[in-house]
C-alpha positions in Angstrom: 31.2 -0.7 9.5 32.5 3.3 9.9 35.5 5.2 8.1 37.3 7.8 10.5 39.4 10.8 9.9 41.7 11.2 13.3 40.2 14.7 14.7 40.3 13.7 18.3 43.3 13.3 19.7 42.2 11.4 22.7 41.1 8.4 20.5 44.6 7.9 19.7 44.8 4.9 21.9 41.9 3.4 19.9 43.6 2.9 16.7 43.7 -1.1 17.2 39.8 -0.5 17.0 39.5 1.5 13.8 39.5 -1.8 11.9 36.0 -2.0 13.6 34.7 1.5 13.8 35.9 4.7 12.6 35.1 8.3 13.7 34.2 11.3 11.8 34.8 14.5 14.2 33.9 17.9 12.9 36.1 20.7 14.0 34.4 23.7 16.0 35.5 26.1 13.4 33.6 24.0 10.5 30.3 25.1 9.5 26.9 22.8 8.7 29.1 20.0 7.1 25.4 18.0 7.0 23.6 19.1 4.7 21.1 16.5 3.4 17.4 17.5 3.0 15.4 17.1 6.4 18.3 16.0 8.8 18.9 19.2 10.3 21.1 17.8 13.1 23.8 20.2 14.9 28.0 20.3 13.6 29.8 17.6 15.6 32.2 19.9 17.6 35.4 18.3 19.0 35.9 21.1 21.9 32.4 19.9 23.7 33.2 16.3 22.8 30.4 15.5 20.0 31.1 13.4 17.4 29.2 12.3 14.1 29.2 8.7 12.6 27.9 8.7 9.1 29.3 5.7 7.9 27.5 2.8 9.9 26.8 -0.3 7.9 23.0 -0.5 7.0 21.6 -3.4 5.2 18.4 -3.1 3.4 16.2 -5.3 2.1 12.6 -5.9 0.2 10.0 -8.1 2.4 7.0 -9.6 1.3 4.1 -10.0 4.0 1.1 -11.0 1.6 -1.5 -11.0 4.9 -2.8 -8.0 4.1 -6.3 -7.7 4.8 -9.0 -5.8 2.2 -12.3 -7.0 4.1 -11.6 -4.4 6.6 -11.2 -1.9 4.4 -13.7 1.1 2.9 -12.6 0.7 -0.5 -13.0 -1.5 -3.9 -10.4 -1.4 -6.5 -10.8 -2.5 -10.0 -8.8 -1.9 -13.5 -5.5 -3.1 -14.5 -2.4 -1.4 -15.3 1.5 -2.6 -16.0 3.4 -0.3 -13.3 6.9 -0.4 -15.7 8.9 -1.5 -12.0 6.5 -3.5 -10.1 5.0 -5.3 -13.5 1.2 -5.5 -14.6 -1.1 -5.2 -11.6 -5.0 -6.3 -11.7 -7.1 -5.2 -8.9 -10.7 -7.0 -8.9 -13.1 -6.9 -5.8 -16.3 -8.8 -4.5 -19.1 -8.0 -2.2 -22.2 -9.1 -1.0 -25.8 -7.5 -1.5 -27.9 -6.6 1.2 -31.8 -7.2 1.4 -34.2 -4.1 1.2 -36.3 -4.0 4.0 -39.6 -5.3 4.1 -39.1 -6.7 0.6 -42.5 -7.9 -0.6 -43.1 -6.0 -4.2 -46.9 -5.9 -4.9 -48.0 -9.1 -7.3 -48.9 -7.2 -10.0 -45.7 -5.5 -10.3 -44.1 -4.9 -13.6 -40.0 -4.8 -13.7 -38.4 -1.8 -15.3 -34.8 -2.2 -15.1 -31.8 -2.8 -12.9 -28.9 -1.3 -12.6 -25.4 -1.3 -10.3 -24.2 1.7 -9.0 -20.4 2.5 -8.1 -18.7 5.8 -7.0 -15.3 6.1 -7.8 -13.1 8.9 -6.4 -10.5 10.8 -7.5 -7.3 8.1 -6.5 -6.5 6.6 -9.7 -3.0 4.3 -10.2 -2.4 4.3 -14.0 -3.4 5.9 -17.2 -6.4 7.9 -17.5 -5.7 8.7 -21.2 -6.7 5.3 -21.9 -9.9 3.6 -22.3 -10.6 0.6 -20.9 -13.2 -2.0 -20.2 -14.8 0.0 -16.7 -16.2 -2.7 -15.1 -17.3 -6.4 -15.9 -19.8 -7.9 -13.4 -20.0 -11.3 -12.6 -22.1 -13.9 -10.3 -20.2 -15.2 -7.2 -20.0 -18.6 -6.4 -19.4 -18.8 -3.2 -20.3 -16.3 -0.4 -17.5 -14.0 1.3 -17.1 -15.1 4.9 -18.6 -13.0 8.1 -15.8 -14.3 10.4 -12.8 -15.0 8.5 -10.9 -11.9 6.9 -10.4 -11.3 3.0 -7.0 -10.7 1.4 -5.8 -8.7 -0.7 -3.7 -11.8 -1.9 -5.6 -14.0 -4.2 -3.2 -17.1 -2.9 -4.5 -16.5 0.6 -7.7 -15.7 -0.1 -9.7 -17.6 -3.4 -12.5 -15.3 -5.4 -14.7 -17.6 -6.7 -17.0 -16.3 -9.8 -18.8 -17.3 -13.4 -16.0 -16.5 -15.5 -19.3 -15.5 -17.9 -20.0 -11.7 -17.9 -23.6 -11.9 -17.0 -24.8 -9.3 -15.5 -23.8 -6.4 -17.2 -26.1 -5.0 -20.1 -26.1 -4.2 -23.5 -28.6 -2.4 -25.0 -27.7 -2.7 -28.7 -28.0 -7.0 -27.6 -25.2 -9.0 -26.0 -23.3 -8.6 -22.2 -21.1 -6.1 -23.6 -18.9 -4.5 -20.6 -18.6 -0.3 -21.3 -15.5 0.9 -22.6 -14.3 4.4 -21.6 -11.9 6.3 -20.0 -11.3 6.2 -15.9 -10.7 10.3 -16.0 -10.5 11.7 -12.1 -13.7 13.6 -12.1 -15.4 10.2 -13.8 -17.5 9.9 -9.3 -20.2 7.3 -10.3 -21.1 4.7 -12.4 -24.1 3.5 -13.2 -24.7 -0.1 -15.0 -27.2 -1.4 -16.5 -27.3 -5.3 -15.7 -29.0 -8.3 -17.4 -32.6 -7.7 -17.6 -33.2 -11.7 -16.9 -31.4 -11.0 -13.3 -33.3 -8.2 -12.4 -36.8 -10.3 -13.5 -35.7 -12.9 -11.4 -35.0 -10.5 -8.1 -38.5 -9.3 -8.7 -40.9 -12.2 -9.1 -38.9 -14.1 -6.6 -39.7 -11.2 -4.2 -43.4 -11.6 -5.2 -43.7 -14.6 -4.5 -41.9 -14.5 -0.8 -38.8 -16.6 -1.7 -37.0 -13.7 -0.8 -38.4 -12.9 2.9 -35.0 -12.8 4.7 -30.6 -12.0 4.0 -30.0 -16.5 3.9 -32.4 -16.7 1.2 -31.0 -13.6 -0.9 -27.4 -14.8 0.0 -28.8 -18.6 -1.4 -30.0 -17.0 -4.3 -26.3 -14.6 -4.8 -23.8 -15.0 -3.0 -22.5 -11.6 -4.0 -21.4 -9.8 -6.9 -17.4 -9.9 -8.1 -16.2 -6.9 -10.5 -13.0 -7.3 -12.6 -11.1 -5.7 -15.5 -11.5 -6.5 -19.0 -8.5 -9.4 -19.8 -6.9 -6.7 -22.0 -7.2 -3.5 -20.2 -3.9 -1.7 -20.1 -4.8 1.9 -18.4 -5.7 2.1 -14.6 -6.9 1.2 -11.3 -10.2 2.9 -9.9 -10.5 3.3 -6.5 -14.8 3.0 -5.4 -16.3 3.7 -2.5 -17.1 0.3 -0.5 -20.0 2.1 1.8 -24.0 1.0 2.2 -24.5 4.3 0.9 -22.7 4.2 -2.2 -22.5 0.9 -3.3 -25.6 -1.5 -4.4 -28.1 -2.5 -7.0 -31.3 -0.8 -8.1 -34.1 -2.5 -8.9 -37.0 -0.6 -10.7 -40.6 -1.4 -11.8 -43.9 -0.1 -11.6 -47.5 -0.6 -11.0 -49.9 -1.4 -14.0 -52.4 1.0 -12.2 -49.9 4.1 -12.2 -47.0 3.6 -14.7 -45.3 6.7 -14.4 -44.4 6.2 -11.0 -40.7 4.6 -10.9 -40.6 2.2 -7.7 -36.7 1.4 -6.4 -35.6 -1.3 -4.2 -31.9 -0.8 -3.2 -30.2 -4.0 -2.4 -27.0 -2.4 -0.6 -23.4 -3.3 -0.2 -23.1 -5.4 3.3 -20.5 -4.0 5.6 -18.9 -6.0 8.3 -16.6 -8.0 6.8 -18.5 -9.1 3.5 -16.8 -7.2 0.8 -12.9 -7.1 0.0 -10.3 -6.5 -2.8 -7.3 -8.1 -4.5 -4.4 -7.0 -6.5 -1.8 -9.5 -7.9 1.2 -8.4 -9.9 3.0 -10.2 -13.2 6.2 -9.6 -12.7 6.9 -11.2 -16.0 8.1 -7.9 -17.9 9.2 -5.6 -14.2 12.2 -3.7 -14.0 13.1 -4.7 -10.9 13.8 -8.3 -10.9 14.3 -10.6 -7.9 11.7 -9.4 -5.6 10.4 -11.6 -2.8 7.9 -14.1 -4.0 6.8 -16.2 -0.6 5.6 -14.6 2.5 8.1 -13.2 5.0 10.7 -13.6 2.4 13.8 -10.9 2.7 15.6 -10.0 -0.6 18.9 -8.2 -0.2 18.9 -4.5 -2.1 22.0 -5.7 -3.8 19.7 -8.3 -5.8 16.9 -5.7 -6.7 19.3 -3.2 -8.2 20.6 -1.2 -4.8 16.8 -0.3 -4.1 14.1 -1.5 -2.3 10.5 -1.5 -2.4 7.2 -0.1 -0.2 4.0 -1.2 -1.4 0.4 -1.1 0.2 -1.8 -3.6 -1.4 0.7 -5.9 -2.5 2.6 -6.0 0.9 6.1 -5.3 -0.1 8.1 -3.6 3.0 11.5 -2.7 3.2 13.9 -3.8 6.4 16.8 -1.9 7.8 19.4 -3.6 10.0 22.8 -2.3 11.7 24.5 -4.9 12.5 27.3 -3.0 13.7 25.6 -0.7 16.6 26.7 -2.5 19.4 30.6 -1.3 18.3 29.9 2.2 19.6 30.3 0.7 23.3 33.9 0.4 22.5 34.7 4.0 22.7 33.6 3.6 26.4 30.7 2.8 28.9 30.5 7.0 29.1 29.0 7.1 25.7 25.6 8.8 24.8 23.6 9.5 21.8 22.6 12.9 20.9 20.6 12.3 17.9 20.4 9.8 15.0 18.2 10.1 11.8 18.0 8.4 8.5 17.4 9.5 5.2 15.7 7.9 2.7 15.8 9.0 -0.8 13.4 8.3 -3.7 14.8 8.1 -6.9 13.2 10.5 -9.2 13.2 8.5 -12.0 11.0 6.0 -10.2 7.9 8.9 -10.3 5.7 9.1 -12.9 2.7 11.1 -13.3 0.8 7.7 -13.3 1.6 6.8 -10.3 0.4 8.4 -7.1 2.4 10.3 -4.7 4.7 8.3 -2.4 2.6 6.7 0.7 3.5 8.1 4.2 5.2 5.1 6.4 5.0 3.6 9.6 8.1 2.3 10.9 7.7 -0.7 12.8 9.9 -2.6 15.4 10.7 -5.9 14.0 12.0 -9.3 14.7 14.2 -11.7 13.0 11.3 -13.4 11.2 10.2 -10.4 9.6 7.0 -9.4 11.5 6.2 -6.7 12.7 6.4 -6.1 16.6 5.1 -3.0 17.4 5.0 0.7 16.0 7.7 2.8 16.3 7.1 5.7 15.0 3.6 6.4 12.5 3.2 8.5 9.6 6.5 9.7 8.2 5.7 11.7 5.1 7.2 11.7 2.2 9.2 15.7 1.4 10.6 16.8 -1.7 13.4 19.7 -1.7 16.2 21.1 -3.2 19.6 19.2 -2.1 22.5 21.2 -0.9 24.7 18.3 -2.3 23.0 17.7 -5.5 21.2 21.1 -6.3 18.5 19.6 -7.9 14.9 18.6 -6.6 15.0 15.6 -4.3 12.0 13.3 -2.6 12.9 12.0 0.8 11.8 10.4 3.8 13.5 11.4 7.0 13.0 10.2 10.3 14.8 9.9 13.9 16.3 6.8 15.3 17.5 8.1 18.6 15.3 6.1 20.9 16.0 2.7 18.3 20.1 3.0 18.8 19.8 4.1 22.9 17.9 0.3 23.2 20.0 -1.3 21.5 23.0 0.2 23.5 21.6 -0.3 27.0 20.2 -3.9 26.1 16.6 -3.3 26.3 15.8 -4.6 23.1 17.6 -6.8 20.6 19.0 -5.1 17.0 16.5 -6.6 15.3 16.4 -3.7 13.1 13.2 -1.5 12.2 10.3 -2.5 9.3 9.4 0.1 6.7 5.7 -0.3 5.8 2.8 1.7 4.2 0.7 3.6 6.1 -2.1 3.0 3.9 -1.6 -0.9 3.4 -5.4 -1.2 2.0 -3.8 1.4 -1.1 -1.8 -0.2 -4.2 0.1 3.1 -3.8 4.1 2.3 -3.7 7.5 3.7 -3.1 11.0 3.0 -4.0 13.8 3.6 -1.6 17.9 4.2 -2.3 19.4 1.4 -0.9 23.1 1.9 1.6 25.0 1.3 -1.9 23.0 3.5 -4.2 25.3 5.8 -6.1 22.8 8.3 -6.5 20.5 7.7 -3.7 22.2 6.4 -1.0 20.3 5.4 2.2 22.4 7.2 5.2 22.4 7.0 8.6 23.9 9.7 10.6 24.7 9.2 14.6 25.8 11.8 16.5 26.9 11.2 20.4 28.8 12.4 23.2 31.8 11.1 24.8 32.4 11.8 28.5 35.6 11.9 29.6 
């Protein structure tokens, strides 16, 4: 709904409407009486008949649309961290192993070793102070399909491994995953895995068992890589690329032993690799989050906020209910500009975390999908607030085109869908909801009235 102060004397006759709408009109003679970071929109001047609405009812709310696909993606995510809001997350990821070429090692071939390599980059979610159990490597199961997508939700999408840490290495005896800590500049690690496996890789290869991808993907169906069960620092984010990714197998021949042969068995694109992240909400701060797919959870339940995540595909939706008032102060009406402000709470940043995600805003419909892209890659600003004087995160955007729809009938106030930009990224946000104290959600209209 929409306060008013009487500054136009015209609407006078109106009053029997106020109940519905109200109407904020700023003199000529006042000066920049908006003043939030980013909208930047003109002074509503009553002598050329513009007017500003900043009290339209917005309802927000946290959506969950799990269907978020990781097999398409060029990343691996692994490591496990308790985000104090969103409650402990796990990221684990699988993929498949590609044949070397020509794989027909000579018969007398003596094996070295074997090892996995992996090349983080710098994107960490979590604590790097901590150590924590890198990377455990285990056996799949079952292979990863070539015509179905992967999710990043484990209920949509089932990662089936030896629970038994096989593969990776020890060399003081035992499969003993490495312990250390997942620092920024850590870009590669190497593994050493279970010198049985890599024995087998070879004299199966001898002995032609291993001539084409169906007999390797027979033989593995892939590898899976997981946390440790109580790892408590951070998500690594690796490189999911032919060129990074794979397994080294070395040995030698007897006849010259100082010269290392490799054969690379590379991560398979196309499909054949993906991640997951879950979250235990058990011990999160905010409470009463959607739990079932296309599920919409009022802000008021999730303490006046709501939530953007990537991975674990939390979006936020905005409705006006209310819009279709504004035709009551006449057919003559036209919208200048409208934009809405989005404010991040600063406690809701920590140095753990990564920086807020950039947003596409998408057109929506009363089930909760997403329609089609409105606008793309709204960035997240911080600046200093006129209102509060202290530094403020924001996300600003215009809604011009959205309200003039909804006006003239061409599309249905559906509302618009707030989502990640980056969806195959665990990164998150937290948004001021329309009754946040502090960080109120606001939605400013200004139009013209011709007479």
């Amino acid at each position: 709904m929409l306060r008013s102060s009487k500054a136009y004397p015209a609407l006078a006759a109106w009053g029997r409407l106020l109940a519905l709408l109200s109407l904020v009109a700023v003199a000529a003679s006042c000066t920049n009486t908006v003043s939030d970071i980013g909208v930047g929109l003109p002074d509503a001047n009553t002598d050329t008949g513009a007017f500003l609405i900043d009290s339209i009812t917005v309802r927000a709310s946290t959506v969950l649309r799990d269907s978020v696909p990781s097999s398409t993606s060029s990343y691996l995510f692994v490591g496990q961290y308790t985000d104090p809001l969103l409650g402990k997350l796990t990221a684990r990821s699988a993929f498949r192993l590609g044949l070397p070429s020509s794989y027909a090692p000579d018969p007398t071939a003596v094996f070295d070793s074997i090892t996995l390599i992996l090349k983080p980059d710098g994107y960490r979610y979590g604590d790097t102070t901590k150590t924590q159990t890198l990377v455990e490597v285990h056996r799949l199961r079952t292979p990863i399909s070539s015509t179905q997508f992967s999710f990043t939700s484990p209920r949509l999408t089932k990662m089936d491994y030896d629970s038994v840490n096989l593969l990776n290495y020890s060399a003081t005896g035992g499969n003993v995953a490495p312990v250390g800590r997942a620092r920024p500049n850590l870009r590669t690690l190497r593994l050493p895995l279970d010198r049985t496996f890599g024995r087998t890789l070879l004299t199966m290869g001898q002995a032609g068992r291993l001539s084409s991808q169906d007999d390797l993907d027979a033989y593995l169906p892939g590898l899976a890589i997981t946390p440790g069960g109580n790892d408590e620092a951070a998500l690594l984010r690796l490189s999911a690329t032919a060129t990074d990714a794979g397994v080294n197998l070395y040995y030698h021949l007897p006849t010259d032993p100082t010269t290392v042969i490799t054969s690379s068995f590379s991560l398979v694109g196309g499909n054949r690799h993906y991640f997951q992240v879950r979250a235990n909400r058990t011990a999160a701060a905010i409470t009463n989050l959607p739990r079932t797919s296309l599920q919409s959870v009022s802000s008021s339940l999730t303490g006046a906020r709501t939530v953007v995540e990537g991975a674990l595909g939390l979006q936020t939706r905005l409705e006006f209910p209310y819009l279709t008032d504004l035709r009551q102060f006449g057919n003559n009406l036209t919208v200048t500009n409208a934009q809405i402000t989005a404010s991040v709470p600063t406690s809701t940043l920590t140095p753990f975390v990564p920086a807020p995600p950039a947003l596409n805003i998408f057109y929506t419909d009363a089930g909760n999908h997403p329609i089609s892209i409105y606008q793309s890659g709204v960035t997240y600003n911080t600046g200093i607030s006129t209102t509060t004087g202290i530094e403020q995160g924001t996300y600003n955007w215009p809604v011009t085109t959205y309200i003039q729809a909804v006006l003239r009938n061409t599309i249905p106030n559906n509302g618009l869908l707030l989502a990640s930009a980056t969806p195959d990224v665990p990164s998150r946000v937290i948004l001021g909801g329309p009754r946040n104290v502090q960080n109120k959600l606001a939605l400013r209209v200004y139009f013209i009235r011709v007479q």
